[in-house]
Backbone of each chain as nested JSON, in Angstrom:
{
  "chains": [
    {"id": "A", "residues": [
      {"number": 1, "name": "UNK", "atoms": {"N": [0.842, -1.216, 0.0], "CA": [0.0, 0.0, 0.0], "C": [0.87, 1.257, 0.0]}},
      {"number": 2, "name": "UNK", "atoms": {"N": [1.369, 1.228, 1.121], "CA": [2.678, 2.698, 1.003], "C": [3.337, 2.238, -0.31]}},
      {"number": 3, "name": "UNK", "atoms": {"N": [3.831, 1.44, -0.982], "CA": [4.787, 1.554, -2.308], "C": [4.223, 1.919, -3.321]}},
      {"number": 4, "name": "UNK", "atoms": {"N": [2.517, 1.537, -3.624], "CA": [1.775, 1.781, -4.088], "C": [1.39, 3.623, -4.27]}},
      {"number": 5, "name": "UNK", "atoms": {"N": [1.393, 4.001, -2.793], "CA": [1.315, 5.428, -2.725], "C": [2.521, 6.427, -2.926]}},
      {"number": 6, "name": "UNK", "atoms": {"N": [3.569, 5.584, -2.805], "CA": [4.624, 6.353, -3.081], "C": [5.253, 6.574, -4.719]}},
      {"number": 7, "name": "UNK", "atoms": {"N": [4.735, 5.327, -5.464], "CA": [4.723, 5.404, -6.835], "C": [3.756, 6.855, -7.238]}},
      {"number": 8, "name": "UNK", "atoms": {"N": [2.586, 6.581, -6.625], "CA": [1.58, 6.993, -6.975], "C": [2.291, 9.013, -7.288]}},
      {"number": 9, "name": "UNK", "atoms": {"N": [2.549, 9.158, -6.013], "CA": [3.701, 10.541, -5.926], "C": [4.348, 11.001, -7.046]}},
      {"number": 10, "name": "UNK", "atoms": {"N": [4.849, 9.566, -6.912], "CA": [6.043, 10.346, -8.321], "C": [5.745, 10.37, -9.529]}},
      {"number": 11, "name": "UNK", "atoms": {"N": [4.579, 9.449, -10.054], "CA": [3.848, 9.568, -11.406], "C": [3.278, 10.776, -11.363]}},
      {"number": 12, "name": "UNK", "atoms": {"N": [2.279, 11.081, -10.317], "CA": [1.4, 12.703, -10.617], "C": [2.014, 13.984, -10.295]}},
      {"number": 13, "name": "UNK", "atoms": {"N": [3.317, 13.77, -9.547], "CA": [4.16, 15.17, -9.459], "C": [4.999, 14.992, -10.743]}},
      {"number": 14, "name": "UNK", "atoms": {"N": [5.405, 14.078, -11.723], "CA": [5.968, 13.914, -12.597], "C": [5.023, 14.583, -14.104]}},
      {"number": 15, "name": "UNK", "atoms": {"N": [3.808, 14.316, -13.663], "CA": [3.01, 14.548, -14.825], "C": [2.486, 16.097, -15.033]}},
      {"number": 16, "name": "UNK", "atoms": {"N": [2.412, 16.165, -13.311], "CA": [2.08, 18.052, -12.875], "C": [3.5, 18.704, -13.675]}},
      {"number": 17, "name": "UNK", "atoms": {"N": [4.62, 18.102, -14.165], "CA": [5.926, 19.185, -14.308], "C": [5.628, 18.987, -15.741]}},
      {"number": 18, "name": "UNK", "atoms": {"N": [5.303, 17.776, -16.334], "CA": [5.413, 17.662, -18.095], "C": [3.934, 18.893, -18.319]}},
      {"number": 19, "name": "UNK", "atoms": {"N": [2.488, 18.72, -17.437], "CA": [1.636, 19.649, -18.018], "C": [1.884, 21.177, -17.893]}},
      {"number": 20, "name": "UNK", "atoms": {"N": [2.516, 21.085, -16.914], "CA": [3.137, 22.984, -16.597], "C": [4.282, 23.407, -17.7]}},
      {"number": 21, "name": "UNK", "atoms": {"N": [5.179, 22.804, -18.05], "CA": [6.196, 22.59, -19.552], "C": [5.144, 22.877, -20.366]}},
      {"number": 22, "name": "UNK", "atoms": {"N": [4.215, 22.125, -20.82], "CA": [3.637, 22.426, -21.897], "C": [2.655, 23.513, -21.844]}},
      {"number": 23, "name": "UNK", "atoms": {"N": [2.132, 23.352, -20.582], "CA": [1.334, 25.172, -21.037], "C": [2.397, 26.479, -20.987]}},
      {"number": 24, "name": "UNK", "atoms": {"N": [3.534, 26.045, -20.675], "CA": [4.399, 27.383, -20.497], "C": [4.997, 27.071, -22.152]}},
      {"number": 25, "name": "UNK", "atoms": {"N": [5.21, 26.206, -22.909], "CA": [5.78, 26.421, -23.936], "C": [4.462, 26.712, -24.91]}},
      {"number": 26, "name": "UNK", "atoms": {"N": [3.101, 26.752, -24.452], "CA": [2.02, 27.651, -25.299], "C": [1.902, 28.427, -24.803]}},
      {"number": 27, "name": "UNK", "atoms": {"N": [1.71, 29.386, -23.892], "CA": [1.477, 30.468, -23.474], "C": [2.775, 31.402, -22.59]}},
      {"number": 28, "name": "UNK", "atoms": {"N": [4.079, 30.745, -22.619], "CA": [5.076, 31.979, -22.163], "C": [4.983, 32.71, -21.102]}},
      {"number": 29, "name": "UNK", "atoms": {"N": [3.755, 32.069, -19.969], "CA": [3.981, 32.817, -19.044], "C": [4.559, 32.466, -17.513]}},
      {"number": 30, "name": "UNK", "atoms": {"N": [5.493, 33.311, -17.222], "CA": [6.828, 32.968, -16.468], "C": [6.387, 32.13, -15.108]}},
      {"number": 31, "name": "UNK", "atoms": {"N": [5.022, 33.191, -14.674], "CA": [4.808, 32.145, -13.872], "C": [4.834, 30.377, -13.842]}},
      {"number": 32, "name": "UNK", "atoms": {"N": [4.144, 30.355, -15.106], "CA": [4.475, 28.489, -15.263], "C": [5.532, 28.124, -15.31]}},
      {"number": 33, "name": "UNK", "atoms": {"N": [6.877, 28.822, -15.909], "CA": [7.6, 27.992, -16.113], "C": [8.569, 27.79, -14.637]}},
      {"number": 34, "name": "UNK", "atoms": {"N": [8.399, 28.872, -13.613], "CA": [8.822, 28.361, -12.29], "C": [7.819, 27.536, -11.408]}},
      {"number": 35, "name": "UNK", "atoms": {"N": [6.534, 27.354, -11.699], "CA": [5.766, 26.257, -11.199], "C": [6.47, 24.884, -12.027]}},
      {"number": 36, "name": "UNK", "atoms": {"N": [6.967, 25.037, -13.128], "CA": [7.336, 23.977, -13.655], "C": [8.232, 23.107, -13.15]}},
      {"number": 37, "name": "UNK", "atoms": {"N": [9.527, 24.319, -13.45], "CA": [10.494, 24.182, -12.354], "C": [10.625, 23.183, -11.244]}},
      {"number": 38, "name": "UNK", "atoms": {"N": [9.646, 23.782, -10.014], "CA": [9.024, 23.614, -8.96], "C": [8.901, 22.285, -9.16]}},
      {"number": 39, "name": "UNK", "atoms": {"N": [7.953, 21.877, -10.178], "CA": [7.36, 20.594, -10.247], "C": [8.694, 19.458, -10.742]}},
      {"number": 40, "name": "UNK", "atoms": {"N": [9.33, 19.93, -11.452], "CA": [10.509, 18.881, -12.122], "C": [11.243, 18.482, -10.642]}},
      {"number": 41, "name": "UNK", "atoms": {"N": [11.501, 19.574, -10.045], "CA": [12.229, 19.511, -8.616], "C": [11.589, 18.457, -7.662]}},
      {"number": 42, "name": "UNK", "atoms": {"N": [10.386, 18.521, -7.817], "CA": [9.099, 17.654, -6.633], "C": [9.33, 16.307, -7.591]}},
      {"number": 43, "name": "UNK", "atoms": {"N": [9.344, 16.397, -8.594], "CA": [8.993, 15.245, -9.599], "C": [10.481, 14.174, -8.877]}},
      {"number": 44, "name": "UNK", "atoms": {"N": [11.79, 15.067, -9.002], "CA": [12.617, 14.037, -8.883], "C": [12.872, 13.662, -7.277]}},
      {"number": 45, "name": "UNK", "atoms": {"N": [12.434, 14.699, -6.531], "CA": [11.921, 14.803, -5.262], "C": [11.091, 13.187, -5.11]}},
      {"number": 46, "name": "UNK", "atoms": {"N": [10.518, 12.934, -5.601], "CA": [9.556, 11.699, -5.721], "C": [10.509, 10.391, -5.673]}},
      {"number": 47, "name": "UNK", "atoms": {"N": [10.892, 10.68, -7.087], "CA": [11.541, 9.829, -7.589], "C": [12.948, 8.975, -6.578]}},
      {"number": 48, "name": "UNK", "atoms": {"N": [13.277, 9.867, -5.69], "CA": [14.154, 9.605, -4.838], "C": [13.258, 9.27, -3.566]}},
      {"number": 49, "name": "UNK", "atoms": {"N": [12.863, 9.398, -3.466], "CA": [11.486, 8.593, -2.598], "C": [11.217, 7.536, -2.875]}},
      {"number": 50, "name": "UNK", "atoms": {"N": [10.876, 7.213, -4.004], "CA": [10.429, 5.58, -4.365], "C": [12.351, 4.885, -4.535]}},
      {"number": 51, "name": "UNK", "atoms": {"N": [13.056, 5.662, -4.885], "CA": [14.725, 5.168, -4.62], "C": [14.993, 4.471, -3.569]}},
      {"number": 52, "name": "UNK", "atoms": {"N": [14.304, 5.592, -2.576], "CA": [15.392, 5.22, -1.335], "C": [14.609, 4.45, -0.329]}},
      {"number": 53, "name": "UNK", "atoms": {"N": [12.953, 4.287, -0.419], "CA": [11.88, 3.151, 0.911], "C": [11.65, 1.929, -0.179]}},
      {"number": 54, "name": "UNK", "atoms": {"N": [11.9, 1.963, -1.957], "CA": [11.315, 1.008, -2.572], "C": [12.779, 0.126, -3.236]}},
      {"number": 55, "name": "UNK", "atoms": {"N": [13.509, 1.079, -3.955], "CA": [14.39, 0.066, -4.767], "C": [15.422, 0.022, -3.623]}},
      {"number": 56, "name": "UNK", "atoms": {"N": [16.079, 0.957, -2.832], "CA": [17.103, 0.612, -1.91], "C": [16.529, 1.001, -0.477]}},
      {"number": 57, "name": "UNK", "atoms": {"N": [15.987, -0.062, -0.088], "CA": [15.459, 0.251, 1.289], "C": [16.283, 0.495, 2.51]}},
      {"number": 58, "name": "UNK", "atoms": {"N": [16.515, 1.347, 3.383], "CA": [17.204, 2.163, 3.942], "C": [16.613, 3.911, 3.956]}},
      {"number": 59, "name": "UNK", "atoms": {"N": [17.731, 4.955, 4.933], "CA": [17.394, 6.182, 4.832], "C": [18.345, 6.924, 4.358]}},
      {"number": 60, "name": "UNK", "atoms": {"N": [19.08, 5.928, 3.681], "CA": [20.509, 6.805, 2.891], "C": [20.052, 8.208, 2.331]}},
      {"number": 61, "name": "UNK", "atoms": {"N": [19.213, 8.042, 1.406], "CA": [18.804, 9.527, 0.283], "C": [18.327, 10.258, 1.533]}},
      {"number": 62, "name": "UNK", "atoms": {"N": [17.88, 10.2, 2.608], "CA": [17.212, 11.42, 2.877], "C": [17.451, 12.593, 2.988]}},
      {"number": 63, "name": "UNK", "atoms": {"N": [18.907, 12.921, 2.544], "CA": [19.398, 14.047, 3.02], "C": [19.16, 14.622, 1.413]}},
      {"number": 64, "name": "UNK", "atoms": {"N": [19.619, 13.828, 0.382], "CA": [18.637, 14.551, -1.036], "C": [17.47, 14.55, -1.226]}},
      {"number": 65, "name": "UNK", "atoms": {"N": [16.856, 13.822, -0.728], "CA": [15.346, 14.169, -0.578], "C": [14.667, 15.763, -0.501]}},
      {"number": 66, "name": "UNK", "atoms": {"N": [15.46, 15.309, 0.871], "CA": [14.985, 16.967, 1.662], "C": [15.792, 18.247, 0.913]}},
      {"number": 67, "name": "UNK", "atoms": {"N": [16.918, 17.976, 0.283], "CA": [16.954, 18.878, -0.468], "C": [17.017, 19.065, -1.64]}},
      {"number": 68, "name": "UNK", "atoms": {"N": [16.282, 18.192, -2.531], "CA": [15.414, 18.398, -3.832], "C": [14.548, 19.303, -3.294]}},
      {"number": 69, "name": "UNK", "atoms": {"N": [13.895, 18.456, -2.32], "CA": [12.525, 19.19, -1.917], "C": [12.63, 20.607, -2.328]}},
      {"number": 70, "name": "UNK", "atoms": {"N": [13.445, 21.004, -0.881], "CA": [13.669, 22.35, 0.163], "C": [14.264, 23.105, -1.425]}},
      {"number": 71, "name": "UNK", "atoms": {"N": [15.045, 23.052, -2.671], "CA": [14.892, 23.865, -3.586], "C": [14.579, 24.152, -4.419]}},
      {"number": 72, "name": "UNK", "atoms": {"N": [13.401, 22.962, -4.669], "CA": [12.391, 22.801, -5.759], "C": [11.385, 23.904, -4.969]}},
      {"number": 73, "name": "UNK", "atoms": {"N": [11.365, 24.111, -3.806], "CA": [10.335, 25.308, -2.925], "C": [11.33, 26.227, -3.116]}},
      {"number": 74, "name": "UNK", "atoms": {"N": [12.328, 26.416, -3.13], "CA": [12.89, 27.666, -3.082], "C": [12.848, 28.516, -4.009]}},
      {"number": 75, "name": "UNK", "atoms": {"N": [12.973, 27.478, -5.356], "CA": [12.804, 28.02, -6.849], "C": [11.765, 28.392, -7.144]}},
      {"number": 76, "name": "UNK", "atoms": {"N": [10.36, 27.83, -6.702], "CA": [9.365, 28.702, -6.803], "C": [9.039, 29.873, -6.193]}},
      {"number": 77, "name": "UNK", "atoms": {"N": [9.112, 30.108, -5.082], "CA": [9.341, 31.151, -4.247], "C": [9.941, 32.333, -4.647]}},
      {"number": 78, "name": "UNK", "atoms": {"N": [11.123, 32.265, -5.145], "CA": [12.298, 33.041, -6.01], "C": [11.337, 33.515, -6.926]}},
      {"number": 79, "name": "UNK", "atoms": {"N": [11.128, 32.574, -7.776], "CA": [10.294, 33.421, -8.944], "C": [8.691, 33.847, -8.532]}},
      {"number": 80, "name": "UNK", "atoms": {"N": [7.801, 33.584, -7.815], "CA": [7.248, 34.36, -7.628], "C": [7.125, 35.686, -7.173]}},
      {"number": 81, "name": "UNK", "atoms": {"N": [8.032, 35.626, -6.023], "CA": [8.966, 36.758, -5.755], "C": [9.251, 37.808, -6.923]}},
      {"number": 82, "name": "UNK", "atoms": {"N": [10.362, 37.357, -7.371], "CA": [10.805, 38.355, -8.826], "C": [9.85, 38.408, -9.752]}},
      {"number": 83, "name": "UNK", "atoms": {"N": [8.869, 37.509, -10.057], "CA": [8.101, 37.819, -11.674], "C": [6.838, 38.386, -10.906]}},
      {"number": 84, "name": "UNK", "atoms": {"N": [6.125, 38.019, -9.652], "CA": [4.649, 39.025, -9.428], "C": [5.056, 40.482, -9.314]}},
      {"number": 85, "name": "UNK", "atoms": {"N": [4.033, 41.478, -9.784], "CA": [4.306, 42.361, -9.96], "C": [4.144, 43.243, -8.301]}}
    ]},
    {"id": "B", "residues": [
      {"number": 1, "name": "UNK", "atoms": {"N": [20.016, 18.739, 10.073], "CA": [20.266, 19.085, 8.743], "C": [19.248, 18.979, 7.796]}},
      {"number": 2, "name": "UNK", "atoms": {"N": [18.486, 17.461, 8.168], "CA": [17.145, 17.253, 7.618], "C": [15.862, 17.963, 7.936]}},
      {"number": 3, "name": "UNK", "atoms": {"N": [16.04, 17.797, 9.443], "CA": [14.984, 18.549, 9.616], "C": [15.054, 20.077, 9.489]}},
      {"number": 4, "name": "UNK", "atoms": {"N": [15.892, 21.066, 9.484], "CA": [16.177, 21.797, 8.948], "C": [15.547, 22.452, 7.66]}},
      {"number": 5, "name": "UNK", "atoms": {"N": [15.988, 21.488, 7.013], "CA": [15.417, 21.519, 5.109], "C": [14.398, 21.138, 5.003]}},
      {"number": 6, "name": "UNK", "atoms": {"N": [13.553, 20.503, 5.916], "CA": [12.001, 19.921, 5.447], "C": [10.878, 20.973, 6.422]}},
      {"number": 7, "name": "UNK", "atoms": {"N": [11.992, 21.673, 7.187], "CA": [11.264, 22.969, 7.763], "C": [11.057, 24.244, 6.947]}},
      {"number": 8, "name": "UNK", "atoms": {"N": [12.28, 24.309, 6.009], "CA": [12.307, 25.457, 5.582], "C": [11.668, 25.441, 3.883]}},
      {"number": 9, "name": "UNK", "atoms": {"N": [11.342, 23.705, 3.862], "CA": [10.653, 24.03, 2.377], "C": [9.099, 23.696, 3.09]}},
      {"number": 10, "name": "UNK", "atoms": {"N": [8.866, 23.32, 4.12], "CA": [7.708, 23.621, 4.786], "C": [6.976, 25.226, 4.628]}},
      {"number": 11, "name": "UNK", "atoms": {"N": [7.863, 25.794, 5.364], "CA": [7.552, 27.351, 5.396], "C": [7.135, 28.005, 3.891]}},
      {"number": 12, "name": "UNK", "atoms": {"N": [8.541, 27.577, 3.173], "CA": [8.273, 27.702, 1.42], "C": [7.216, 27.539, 0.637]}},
      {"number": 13, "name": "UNK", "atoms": {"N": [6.573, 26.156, 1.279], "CA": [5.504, 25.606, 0.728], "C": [3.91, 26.593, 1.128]}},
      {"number": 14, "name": "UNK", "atoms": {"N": [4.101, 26.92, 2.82], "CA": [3.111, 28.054, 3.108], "C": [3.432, 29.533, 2.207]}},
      {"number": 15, "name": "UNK", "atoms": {"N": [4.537, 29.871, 2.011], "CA": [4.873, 31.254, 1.511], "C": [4.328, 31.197, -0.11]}},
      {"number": 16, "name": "UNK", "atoms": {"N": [4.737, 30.131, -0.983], "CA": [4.224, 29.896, -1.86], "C": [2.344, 29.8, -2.088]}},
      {"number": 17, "name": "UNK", "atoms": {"N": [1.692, 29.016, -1.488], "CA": [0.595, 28.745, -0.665], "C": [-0.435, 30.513, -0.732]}},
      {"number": 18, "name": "UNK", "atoms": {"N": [0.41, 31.06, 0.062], "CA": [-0.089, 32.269, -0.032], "C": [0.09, 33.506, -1.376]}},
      {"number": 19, "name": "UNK", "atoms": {"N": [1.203, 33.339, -1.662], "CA": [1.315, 33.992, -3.211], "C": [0.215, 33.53, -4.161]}},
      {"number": 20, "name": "UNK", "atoms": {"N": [-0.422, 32.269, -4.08], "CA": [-1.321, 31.79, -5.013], "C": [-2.965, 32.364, -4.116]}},
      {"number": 21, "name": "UNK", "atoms": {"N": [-2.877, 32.252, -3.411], "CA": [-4.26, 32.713, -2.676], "C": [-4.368, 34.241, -3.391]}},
      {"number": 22, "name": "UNK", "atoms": {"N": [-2.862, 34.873, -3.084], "CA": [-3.058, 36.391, -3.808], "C": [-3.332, 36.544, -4.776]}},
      {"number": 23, "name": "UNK", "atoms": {"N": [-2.889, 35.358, -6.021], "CA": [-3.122, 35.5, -7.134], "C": [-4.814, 35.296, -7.365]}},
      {"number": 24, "name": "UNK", "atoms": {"N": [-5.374, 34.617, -6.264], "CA": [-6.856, 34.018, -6.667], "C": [-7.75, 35.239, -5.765]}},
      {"number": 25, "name": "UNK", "atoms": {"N": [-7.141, 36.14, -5.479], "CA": [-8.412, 37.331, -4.959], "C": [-8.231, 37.912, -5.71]}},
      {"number": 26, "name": "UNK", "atoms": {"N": [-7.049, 38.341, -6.729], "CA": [-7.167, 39.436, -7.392], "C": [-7.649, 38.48, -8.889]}},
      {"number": 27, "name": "UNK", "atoms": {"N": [-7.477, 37.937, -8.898], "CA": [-8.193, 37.33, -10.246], "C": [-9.402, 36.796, -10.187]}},
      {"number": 28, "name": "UNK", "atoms": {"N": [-9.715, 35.736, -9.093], "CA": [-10.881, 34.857, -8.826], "C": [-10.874, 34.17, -10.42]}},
      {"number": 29, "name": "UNK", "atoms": {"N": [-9.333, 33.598, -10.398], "CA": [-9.301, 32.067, -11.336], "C": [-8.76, 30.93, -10.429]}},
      {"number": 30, "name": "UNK", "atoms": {"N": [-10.03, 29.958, -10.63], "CA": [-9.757, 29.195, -9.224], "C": [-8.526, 28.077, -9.598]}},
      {"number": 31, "name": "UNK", "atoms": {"N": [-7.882, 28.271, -10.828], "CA": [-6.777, 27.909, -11.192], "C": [-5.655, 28.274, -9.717]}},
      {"number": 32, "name": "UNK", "atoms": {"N": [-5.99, 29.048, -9.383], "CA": [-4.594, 29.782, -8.109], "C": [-5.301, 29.279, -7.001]}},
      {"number": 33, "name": "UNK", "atoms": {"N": [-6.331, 29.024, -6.56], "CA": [-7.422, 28.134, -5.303], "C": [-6.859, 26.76, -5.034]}},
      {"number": 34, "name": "UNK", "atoms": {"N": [-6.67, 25.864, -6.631], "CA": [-6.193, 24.838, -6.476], "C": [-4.769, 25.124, -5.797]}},
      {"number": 35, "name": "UNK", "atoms": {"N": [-3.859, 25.565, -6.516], "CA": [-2.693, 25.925, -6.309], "C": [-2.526, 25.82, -4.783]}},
      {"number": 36, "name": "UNK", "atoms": {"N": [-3.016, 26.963, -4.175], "CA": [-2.947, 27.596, -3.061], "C": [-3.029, 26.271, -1.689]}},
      {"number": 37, "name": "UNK", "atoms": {"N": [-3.877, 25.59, -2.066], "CA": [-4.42, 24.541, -1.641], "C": [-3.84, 23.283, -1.323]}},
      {"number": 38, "name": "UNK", "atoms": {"N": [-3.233, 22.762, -2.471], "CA": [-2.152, 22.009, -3.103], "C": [-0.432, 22.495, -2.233]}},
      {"number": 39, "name": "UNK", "atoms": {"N": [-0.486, 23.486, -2.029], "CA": [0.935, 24.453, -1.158], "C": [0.89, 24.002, 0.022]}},
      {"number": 40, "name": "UNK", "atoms": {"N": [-0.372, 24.565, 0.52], "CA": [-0.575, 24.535, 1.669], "C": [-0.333, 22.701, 2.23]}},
      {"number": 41, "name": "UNK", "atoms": {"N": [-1.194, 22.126, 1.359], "CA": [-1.571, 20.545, 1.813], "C": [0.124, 19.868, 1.765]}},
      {"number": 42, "name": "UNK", "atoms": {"N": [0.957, 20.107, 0.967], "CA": [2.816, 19.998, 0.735], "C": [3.102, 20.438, 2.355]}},
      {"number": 43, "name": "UNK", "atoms": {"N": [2.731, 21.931, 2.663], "CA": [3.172, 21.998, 4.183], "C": [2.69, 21.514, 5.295]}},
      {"number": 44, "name": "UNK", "atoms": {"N": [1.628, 20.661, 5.043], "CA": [0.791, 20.193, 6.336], "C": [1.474, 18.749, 5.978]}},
      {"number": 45, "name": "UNK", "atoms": {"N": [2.246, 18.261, 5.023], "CA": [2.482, 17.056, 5.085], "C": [3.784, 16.997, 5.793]}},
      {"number": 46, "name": "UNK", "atoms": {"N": [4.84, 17.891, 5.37], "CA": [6.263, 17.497, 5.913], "C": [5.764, 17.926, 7.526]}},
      {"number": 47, "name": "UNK", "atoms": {"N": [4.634, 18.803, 7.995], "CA": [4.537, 19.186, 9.132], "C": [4.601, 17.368, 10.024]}},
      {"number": 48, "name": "UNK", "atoms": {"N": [3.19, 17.481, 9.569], "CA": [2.804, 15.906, 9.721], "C": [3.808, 14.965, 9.785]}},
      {"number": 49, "name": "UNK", "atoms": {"N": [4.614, 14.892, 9.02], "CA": [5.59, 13.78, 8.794], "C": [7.098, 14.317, 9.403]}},
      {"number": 50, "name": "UNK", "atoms": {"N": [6.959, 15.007, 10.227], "CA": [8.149, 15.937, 10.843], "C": [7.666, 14.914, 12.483]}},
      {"number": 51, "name": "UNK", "atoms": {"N": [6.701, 15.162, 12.492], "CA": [5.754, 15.022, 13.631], "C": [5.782, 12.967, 13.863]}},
      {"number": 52, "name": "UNK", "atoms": {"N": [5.542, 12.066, 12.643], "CA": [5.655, 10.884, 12.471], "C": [6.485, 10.46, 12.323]}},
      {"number": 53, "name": "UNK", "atoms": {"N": [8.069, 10.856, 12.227], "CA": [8.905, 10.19, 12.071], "C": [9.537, 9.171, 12.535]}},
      {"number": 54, "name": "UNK", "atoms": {"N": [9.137, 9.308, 13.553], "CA": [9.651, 7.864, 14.466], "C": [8.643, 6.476, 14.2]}},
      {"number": 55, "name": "UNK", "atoms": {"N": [7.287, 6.787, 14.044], "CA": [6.165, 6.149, 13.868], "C": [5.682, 5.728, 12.226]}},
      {"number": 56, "name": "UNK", "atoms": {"N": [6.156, 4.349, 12.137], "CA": [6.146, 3.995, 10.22], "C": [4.674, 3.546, 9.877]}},
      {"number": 57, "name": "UNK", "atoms": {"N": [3.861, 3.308, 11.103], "CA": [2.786, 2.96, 11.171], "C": [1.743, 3.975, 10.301]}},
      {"number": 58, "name": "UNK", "atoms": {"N": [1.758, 5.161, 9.903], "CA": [0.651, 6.014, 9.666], "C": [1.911, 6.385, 8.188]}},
      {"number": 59, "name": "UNK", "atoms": {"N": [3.027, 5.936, 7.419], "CA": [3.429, 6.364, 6.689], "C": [2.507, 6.401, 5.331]}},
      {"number": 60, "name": "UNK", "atoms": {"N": [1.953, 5.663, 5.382], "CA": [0.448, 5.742, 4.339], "C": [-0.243, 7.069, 4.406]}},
      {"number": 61, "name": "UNK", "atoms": {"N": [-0.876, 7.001, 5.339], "CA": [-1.318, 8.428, 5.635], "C": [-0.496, 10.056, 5.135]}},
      {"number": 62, "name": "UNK", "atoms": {"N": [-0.017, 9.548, 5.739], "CA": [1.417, 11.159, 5.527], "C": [1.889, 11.226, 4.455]}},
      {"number": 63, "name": "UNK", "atoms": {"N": [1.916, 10.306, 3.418], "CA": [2.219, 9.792, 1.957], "C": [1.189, 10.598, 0.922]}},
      {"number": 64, "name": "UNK", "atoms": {"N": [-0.248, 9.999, 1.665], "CA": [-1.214, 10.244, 1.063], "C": [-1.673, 11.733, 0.672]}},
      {"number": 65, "name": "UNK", "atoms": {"N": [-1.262, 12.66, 2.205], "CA": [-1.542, 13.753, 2.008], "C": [-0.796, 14.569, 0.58]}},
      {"number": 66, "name": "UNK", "atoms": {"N": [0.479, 14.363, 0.235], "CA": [1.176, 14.632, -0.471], "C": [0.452, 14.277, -1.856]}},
      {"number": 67, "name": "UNK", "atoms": {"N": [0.255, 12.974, -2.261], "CA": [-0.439, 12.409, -3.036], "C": [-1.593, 13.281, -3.857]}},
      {"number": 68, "name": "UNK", "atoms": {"N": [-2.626, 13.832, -2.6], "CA": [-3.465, 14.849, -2.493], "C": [-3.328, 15.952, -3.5]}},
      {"number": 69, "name": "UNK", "atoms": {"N": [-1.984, 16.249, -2.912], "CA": [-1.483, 18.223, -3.095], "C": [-1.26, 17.874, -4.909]}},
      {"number": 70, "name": "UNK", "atoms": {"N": [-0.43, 16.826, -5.555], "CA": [-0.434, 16.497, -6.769], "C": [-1.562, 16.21, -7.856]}},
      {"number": 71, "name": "UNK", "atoms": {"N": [-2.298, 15.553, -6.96], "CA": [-3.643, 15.574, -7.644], "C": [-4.284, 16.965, -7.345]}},
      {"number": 72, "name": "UNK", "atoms": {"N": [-4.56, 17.939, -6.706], "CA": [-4.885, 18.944, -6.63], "C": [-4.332, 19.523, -7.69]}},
      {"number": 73, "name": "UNK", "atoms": {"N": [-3.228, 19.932, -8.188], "CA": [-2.477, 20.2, -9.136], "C": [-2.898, 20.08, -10.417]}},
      {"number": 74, "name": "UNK", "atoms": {"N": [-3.18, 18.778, -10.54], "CA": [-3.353, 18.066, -11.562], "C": [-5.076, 18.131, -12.289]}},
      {"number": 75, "name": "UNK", "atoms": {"N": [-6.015, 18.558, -11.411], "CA": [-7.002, 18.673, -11.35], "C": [-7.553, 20.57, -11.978]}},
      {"number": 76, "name": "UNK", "atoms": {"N": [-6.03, 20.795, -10.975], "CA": [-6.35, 22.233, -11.604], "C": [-5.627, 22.648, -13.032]}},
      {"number": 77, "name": "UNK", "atoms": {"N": [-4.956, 21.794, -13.247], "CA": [-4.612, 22.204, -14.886], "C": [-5.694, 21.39, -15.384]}},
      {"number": 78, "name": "UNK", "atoms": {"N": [-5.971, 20.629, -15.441], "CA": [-7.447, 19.768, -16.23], "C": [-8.595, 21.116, -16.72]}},
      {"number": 79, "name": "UNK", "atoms": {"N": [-8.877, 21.256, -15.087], "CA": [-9.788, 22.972, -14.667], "C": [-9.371, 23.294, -16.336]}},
      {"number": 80, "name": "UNK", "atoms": {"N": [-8.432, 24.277, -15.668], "CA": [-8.249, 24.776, -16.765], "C": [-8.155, 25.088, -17.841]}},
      {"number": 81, "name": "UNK", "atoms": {"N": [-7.721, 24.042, -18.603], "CA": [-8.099, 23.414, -19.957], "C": [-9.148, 23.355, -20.357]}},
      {"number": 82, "name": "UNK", "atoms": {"N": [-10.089, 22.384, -19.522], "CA": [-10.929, 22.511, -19.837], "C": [-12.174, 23.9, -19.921]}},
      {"number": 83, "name": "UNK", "atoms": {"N": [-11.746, 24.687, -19.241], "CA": [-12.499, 25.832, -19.262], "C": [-12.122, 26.937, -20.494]}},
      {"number": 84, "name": "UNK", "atoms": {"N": [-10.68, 26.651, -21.03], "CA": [-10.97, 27.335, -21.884], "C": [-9.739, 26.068, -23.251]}},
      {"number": 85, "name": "UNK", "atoms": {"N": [-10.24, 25.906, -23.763], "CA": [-10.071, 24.99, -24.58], "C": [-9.491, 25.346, -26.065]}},
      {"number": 86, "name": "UNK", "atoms": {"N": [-8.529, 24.861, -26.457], "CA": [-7.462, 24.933, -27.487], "C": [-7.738, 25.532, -28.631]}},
      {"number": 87, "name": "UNK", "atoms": {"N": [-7.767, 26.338, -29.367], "CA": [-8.097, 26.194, -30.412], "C": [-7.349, 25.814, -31.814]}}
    ]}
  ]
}
C-alpha cells in the first residue's frame, strides 16, 4: 500500500511538471515555467522517494530528498517573488 | 540538517501557498485556489511527517496527504483546460 502510494507521488508530481512545460511552452507565461520548475524539482523529489523506501530500502537519500525538496520550494518562491508584480 | 530543510521548504511551501491565494483574490481564477491549496496541503504534510517520524505505522497516511497536493495540481490544470479549450 505505502509503495503503491509512493509510486503513486512520483507519477502525478511527474506529470504536474510535463503539463506545466507544456502550457508554459504555449502560453510563455513565467509564472508556469517556475511552477514547472518547482514541479521537475518535486517530480525528482519523488523519484528519490520511491529510490530510497522502494528500490534501496534504507534512509541513505534522505538528506537529497529533503533537499530536492527544500529547492524545488525555493525556486518557486524566487520566482514568484521576482516575476509578481 | 534534515529537519532543517524539510522545515524550511515547509515554510516555502506556506509562503508559496499564499502567493497563489493572492493571485486568486485578485483574479478569482480558481486555477490559483487549487494551487494555493495544493501548497498549503505539501506543508501540512512534511509538518505531519516531521511530527511521524519515528512512527512507520501512519506512513500511508502522511504519503497520502502529499499524493493529495499532486492531484490537486493536476485537477487544476485539467480545470483549466478545460475551461478554456485549445483552439
Amino acid at each position: 500500500m505505502a509503495d503503491a502510494v509512493f509510486l503513486l507521488c512520483a507519477v502525478t508530481s511527474l506529470a504536474c511538471a510535463v503539463l506545466l512545460l507544456r502550457g508554459y511552452a504555449q502560453n510563455r507565461v513565467p509564472l508556469l515555467l517556475w511552477s514547472s520548475l518547482c514541479f521537475v524539482g518535486l517530480a525528482v523529489n519523488n523519484m528519490l522517494l520511491v529510490a530510497d523506501l522502494i528500490v534501496f530500502p534504507g534512509r541513505d537519500l534522505l538528506l537529497f530528498r529533503n533537499l530536492s525538496g527544500f529547492l524545488s520550494m525555493a525556486l518557486l518562491v524566487f520566482g514568484l517573488v521576482w516575476d509578481s508584480e | 540538517m534534515n529537519e532543517f530543510l524539510s522545515g524550511m521548504a515547509a515554510a516555502l511551501c506556506l509562503v508559496a501557498g499564499l502567493f497563489f491565494l493572492r493571485f486568486w483574490k485578485k483574479t478569482r481564477d480558481r486555477f490559483f485556489a487549487f494551487f494555493a491549496a495544493s501548497f498549503w496541503l505539501m506543508a501540512l504534510h512534511r509538518m505531519v511527517n516531521l511530527y511521524m517520524r519515528d512512527n512507520n505505522e501512519n506512513l500511508v497516511g502522511v504519503y497520502a496527504i502529499r499524493l493529495v497536493a499532486f492531484v490537486l495540481i493536476l485537477v487544476a490544470i485539467i480545470d483549466k483546460n478545460r475551461a478554456a479549450p485549445r483552439k
